[in-house]
C-alpha positions as CSV (number, residue, x, y, z in Angstrom):
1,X,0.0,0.0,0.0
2,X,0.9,3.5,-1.0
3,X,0.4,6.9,0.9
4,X,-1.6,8.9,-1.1
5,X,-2.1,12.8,-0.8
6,X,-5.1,12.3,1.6
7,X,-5.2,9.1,2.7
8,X,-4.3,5.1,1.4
9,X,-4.2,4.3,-2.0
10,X,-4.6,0.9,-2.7
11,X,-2.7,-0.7,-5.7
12,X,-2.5,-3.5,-7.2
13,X,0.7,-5.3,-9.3
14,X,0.6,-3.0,-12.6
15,X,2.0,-6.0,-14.5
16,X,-1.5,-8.1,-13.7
17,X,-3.5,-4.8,-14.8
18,X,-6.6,-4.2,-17.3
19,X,-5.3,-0.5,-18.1
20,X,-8.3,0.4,-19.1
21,X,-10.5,-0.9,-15.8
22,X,-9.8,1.5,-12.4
23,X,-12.2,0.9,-9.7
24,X,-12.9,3.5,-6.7
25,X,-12.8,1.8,-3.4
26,X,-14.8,4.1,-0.5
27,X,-14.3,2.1,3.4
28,X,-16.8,4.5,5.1
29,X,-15.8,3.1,8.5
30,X,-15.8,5.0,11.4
31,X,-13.0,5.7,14.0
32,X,-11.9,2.7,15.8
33,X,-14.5,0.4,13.9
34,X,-12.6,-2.4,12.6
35,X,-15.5,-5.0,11.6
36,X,-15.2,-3.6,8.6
37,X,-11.7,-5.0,7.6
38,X,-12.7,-9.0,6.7
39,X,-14.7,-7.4,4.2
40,X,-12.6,-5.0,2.7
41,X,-9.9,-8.0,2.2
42,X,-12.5,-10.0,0.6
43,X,-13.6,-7.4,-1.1
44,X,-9.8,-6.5,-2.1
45,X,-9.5,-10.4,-3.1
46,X,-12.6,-10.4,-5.5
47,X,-11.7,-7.1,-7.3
48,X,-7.5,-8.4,-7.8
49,X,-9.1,-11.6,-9.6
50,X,-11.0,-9.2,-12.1
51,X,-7.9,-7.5,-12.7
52,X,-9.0,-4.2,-12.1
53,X,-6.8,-1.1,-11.0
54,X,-8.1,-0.3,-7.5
55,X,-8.0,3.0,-5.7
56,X,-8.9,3.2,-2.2
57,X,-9.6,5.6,0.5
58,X,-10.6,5.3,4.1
59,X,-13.0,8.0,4.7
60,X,-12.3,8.6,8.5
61,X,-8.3,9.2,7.5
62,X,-9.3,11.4,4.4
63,X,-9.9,15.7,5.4
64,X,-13.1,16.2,3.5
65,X,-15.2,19.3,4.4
66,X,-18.9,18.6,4.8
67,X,-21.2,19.9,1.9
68,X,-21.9,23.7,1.9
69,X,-25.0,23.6,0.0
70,X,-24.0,26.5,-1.7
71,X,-24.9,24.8,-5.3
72,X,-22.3,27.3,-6.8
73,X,-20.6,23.5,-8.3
74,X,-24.1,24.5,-10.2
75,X,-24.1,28.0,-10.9
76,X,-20.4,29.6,-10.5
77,X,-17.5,26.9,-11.1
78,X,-19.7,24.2,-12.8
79,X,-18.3,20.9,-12.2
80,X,-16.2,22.0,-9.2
81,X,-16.6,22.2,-6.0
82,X,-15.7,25.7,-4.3
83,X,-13.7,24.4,-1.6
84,X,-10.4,23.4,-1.6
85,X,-7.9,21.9,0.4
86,X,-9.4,18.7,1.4
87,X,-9.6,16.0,-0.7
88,X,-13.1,16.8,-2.7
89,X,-12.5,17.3,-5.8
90,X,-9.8,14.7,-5.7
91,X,-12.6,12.0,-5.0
92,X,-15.0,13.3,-7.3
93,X,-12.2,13.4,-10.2
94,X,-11.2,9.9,-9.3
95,X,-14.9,8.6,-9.5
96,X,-16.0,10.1,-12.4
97,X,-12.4,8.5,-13.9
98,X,-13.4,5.0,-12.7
99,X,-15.6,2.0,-14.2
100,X,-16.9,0.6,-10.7
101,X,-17.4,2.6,-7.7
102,X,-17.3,0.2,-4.8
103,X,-19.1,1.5,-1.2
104,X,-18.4,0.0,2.0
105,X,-20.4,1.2,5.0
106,X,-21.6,0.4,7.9
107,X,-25.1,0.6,7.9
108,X,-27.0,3.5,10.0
109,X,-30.2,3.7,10.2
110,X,-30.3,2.1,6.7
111,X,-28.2,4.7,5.2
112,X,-25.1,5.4,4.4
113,X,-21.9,5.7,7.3
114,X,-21.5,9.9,7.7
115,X,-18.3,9.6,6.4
116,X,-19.8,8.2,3.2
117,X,-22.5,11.1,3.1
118,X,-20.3,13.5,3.7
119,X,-18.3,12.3,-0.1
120,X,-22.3,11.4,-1.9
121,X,-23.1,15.3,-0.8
122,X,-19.9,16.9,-2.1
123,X,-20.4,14.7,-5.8
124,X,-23.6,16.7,-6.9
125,X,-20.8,18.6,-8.9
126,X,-21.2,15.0,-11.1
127,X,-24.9,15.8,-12.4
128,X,-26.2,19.3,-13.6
129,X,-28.6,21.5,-11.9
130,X,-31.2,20.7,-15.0
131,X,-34.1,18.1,-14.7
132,X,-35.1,15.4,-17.2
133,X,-37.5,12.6,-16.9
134,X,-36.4,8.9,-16.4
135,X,-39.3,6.4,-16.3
136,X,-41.5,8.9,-15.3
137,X,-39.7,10.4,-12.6
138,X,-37.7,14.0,-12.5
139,X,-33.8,13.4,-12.3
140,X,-31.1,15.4,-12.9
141,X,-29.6,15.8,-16.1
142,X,-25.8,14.4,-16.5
143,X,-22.5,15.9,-16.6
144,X,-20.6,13.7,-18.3
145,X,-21.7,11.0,-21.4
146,X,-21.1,8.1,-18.9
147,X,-21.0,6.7,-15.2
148,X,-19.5,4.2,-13.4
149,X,-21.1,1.0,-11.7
150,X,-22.2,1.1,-8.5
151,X,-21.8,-1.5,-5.9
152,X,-22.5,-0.8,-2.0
153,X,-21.6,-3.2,0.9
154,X,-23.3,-2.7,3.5
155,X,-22.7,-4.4,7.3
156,X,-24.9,-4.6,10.1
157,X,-24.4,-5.2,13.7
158,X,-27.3,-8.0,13.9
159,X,-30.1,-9.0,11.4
160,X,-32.4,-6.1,10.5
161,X,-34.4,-6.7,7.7
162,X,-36.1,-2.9,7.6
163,X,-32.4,-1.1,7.6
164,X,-31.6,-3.5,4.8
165,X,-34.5,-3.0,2.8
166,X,-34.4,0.8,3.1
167,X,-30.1,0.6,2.3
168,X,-30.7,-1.6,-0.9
169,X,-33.8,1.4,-1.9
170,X,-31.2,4.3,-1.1
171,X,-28.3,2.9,-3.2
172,X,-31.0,2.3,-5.8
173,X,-31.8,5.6,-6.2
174,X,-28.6,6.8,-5.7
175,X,-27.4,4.6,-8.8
176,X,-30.3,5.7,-10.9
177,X,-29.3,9.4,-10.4
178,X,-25.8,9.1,-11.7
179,X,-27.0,7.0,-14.8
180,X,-25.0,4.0,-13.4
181,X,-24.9,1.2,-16.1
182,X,-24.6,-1.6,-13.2
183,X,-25.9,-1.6,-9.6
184,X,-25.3,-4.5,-7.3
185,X,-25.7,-4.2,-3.5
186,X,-24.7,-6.9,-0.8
187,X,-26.2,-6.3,2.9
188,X,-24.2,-8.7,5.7
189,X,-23.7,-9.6,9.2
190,X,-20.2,-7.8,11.2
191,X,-18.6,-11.6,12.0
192,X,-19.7,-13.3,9.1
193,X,-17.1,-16.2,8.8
194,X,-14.8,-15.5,5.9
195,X,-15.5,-18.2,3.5
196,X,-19.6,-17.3,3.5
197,X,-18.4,-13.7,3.6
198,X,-16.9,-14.3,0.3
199,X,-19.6,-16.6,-1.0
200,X,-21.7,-14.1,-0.4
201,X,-19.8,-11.1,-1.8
202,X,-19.2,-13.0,-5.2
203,X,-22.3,-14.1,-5.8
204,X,-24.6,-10.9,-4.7
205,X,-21.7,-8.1,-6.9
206,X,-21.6,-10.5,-9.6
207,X,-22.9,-8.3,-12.0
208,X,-20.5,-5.2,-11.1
209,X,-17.6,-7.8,-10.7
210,X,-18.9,-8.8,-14.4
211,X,-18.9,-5.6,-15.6
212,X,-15.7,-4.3,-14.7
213,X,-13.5,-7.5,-15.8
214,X,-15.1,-7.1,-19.4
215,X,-17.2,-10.6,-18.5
216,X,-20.8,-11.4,-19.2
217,X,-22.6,-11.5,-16.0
């Protein structure tokens, strides 16, 4: 592992590398959570056997100012956010670069971990402030001519089948507002034993895995 400017970069053997496959690794735990890291490695494991140059960034290490909600990514330097110094526009650059996005959260209330909010609130700069319909529905309008996949891991502390239900809806949404061409979400147990923990990482991101190692899911 690397040091990157704000925070750890994760990188893979360059001599194993797809070039033209980067994937964007978000660990949204929080400060001295660590039930988080068995499924990271698996995670880590999976995305190494697609070949895939990974880039990853513990949120809780990483400065990263909450949103303003000034909108001037909108209206004043489209595109960009305003604030600088933290690592922002870094993320935003890196995911808009990538062909998988890959989010791994504790789940909260069956959202997202608020380190992981704090990075979904500062990419708005990704979409434009106009509207169009999608299946009926207003959405925002894109940026850019395409998006990468989405996948989201979410953990829980016990079985909760409401928080579950409500994280799988949120990423959904989320995934349909930045025009992802993929979506796969996996919802777990903290303590899973590692060989169902992978099981059940392969089989439920299949289609993102698929996706970004140029397979047919």
């Amino acid at each position: 592992m690397e040091t990157h400017a704000h925070g750890p970069q994760v990188i893979v053997d360059p001599t194993t590398l797809n070039p033209a496959k980067r994937t964007l690794l978000l660990n949204g735990a929080l400060a001295g959570d660590e039930t988080l890291e068995p499924v990271e490695e698996a995670l880590l494991a999976l995305l190494r056997e697609e070949r895939t140059e990974i880039r990853g960034y513990a949120m809780r290490d990483v400065p990263l100012a909450h949103c303003q909600g000034c909108f001037e990514c909108w209206t004043t330097t489209p595109g960009l956010c305003k604030t600088e110094g933290d690592a922002g526009r870094e993320i935003a650059a890196a995911l808009i670069k990538s062909d998988l996005v890959v989010i791994l959260t504790p789940i909260t209330f069956g959202g997202y971990s608020s380190e992981i909010k704090k990075a979904m609130d500062r990419i708005i700069c990704l979409v434009l402030p106009f509207f169009r319909r999608v299946d009926g529905e207003v959405h925002h309008s894109q940026r850019y001519p395409s998006y990468p996949a989405l996948a989201a891991v979410g953990v829980l502390p016990a079985p909760d089948e409401e928080q579950a239900r409500i994280f799988r809806s949120l990423v959904g949404r989320n995934a349909l507002n930045m025009d992802c061409p993929v979506t796969a979400v996996c919802v777990m147990e903290a303590g899973t034993p590692p060989p169902i923990l992978r099981d059940s990482l392969a089989a439920d991101l299949e289609p993102v895995l698929a996706h970004v190692g140029g397979r047919v899911a």
